[in-house]
MARMI-144320 format. One record per residue: residue number from 1; x, y, z of N, C-alpha, C, O in turn. Coordinates in nm, 2 decimals, always signed. Atoms other than C-alpha are relative to their C-alpha. Example, Ala and Ser with C-alpha at 12.3 -4.5 7.8 and 13.67 -1.06 7.14 Angstrom:
REM MARMI-144320
> 1, +0.09, -0.12, +0.00, +1.23, -0.45, +0.78, +0.09, +0.12, +0.00, +0.19, +0.12, +0.07
> 2, -0.09, -0.11, +0.00, +1.37, -0.11, +0.71, -0.08, +0.11, +0.08, -0.03, +0.22, +0.09
***
This chain:
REM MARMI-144320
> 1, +0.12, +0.08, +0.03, -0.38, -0.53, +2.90, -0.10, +0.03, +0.11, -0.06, +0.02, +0.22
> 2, +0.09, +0.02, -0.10, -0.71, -0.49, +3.08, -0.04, -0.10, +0.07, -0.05, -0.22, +0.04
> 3, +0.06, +0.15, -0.07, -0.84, -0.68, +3.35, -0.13, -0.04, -0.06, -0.17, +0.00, -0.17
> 4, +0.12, +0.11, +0.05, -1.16, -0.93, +3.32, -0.09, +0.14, +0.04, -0.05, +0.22, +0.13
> 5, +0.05, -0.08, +0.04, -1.44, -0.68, +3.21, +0.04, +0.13, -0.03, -0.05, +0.21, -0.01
> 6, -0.05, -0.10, +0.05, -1.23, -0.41, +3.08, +0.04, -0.06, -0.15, +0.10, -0.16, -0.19
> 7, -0.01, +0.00, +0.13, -1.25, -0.34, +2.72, +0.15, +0.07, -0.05, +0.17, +0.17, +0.02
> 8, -0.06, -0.05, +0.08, -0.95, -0.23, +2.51, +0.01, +0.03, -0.07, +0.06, -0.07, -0.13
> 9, +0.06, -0.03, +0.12, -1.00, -0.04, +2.19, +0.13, -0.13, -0.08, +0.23, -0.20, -0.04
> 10, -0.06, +0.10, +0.13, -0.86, -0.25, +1.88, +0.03, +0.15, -0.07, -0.05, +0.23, -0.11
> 11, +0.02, -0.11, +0.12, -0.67, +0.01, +1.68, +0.00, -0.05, -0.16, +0.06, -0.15, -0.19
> 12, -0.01, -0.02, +0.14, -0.74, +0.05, +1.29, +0.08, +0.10, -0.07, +0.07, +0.22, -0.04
> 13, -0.04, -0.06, +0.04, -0.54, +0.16, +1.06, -0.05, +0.06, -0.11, -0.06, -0.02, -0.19
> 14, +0.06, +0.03, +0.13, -0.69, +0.37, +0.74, +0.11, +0.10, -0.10, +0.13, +0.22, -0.11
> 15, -0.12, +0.01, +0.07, -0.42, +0.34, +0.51, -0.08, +0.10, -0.21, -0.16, +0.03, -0.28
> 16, +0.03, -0.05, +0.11, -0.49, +0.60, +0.15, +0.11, +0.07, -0.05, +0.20, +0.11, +0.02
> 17, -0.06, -0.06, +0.09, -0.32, +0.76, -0.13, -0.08, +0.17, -0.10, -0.13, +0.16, -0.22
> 18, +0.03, -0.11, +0.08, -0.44, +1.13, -0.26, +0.04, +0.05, -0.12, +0.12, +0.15, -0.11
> 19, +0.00, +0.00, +0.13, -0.43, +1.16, -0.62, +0.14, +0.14, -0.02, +0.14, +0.25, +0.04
> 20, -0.12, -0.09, -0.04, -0.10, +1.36, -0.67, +0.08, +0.05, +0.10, +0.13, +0.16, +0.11
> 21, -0.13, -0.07, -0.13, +0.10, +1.36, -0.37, +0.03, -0.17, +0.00, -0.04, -0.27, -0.01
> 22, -0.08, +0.11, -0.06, +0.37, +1.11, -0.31, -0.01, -0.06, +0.11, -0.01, +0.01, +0.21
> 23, +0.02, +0.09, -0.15, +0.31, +0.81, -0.04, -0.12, -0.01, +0.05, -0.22, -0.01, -0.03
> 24, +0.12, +0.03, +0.00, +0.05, +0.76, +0.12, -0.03, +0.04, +0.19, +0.06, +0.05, +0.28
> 25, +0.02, -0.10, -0.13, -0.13, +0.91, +0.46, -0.05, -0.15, +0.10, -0.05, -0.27, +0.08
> 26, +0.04, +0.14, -0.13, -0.26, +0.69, +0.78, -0.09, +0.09, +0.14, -0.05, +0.17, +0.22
> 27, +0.05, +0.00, -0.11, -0.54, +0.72, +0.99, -0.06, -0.05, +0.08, -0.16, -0.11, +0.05
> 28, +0.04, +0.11, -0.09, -0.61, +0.55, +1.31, -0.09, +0.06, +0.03, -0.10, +0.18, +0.04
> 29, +0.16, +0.01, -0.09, -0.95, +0.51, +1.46, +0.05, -0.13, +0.12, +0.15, -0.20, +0.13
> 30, +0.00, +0.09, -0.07, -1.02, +0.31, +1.75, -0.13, -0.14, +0.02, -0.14, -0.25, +0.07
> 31, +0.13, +0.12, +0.03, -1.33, +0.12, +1.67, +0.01, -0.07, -0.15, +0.11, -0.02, -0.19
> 32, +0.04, +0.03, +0.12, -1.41, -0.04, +1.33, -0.10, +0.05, -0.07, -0.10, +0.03, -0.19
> 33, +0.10, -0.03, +0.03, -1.72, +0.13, +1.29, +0.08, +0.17, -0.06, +0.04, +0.24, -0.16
> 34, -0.05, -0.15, +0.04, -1.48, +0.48, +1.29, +0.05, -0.01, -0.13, +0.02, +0.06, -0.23
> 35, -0.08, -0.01, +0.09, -1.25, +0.36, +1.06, -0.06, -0.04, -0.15, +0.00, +0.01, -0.24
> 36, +0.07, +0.01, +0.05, -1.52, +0.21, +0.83, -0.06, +0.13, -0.06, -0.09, +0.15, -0.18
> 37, +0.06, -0.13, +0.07, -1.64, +0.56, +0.80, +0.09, +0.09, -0.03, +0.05, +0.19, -0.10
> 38, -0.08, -0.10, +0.05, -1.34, +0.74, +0.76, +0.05, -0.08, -0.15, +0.05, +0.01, -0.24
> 39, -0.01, +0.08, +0.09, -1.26, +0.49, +0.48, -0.10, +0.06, -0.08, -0.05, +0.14, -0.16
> 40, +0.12, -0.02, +0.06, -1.64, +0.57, +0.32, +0.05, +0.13, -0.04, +0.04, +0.16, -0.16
> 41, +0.00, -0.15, +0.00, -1.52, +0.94, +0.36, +0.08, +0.01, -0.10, +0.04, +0.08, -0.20
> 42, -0.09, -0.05, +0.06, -1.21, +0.93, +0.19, -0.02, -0.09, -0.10, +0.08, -0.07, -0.17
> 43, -0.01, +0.05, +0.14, -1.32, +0.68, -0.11, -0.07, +0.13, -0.11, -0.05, +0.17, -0.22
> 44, +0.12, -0.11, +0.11, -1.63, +0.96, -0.19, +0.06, +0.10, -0.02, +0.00, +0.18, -0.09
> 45, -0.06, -0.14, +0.04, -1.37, +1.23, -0.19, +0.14, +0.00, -0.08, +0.22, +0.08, -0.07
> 46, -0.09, +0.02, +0.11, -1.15, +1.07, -0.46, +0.13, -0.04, +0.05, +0.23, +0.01, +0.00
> 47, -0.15, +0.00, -0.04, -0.88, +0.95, -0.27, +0.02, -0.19, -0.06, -0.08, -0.25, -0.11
> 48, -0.03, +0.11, +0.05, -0.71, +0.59, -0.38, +0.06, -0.09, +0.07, +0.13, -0.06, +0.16
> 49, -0.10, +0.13, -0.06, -0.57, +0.24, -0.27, -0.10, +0.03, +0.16, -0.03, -0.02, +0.25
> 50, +0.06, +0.01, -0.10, -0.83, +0.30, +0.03, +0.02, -0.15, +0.08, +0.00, -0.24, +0.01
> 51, -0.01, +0.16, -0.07, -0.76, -0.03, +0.30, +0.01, +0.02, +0.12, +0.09, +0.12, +0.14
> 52, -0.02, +0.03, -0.13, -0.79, -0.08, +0.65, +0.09, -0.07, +0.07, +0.10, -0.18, +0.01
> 53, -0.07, +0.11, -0.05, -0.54, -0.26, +0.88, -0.03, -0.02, +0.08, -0.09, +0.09, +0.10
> 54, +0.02, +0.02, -0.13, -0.61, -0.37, +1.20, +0.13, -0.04, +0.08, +0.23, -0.07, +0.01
> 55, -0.10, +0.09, -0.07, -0.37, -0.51, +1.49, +0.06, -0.08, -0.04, +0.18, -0.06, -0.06
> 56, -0.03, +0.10, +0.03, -0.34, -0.82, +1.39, +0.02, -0.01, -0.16, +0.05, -0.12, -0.22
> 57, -0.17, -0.04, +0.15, -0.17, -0.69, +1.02, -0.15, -0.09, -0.12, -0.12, -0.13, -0.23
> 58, +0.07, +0.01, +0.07, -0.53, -0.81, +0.88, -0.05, +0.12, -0.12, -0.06, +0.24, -0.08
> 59, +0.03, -0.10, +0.10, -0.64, -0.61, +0.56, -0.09, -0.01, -0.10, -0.09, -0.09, -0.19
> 60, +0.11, +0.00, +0.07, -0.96, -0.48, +0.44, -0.01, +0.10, -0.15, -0.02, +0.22, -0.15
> 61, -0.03, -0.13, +0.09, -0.95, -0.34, +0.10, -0.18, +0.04, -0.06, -0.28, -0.02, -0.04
> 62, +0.18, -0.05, +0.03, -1.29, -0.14, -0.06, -0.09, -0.10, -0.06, -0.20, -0.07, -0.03
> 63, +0.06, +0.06, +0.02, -1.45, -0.43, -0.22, -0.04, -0.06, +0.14, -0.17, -0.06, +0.15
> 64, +0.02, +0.03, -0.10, -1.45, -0.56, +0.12, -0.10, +0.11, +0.11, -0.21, +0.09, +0.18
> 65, +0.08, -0.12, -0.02, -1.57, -0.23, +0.25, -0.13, +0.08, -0.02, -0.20, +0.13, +0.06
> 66, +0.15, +0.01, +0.10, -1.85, -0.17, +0.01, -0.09, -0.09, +0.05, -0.21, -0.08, +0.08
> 67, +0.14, +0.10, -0.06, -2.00, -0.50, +0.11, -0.04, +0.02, +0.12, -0.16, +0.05, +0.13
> 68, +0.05, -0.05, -0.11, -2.02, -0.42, +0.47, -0.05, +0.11, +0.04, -0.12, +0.13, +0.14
> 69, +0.10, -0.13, -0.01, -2.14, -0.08, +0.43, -0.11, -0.03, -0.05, -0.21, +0.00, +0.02
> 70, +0.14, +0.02, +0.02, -2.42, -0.21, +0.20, -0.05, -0.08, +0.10, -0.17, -0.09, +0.10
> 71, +0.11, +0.09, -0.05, -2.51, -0.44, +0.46, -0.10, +0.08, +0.14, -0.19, +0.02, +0.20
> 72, +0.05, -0.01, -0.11, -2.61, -0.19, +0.73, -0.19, -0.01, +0.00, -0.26, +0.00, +0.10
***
């Protein structure tokens, strides 16, 4: 754990499935802003079940994702 003004990244997880392949892949980012866009990346290039997890086992699926990208 960091001390008082040390930041620690929050990892994300971005949890997808590729249209014929068994299971499913996992990519960590360390910001939300990364994983946000690796998520963006891999919905526009046909991948499926797109979701985020975070640390704390919270989980963002693409409806959720879409609204926060339209909002930038």
């Amino acid at each position: 754990m960091g001390g008082l003004g040390k930041i620690r990244p929050m990892p994300f997880t971005v949890y997808a499935e590729y249209p014929g392949r068994p299971g499913h892949s996992e990519f960590v980012r360390t910001t939300a802003a990364g994983a946000m866009l690796k998520a963006a990346d891999l919905i526009g290039t046909g991948w499926l079940d797109v979701h985020i997890c975070d640390e704390k086992h919270e989980i963002y699926w693409p409806g959720r994702l879409t609204q926060a990208m339209s909002k930038k």
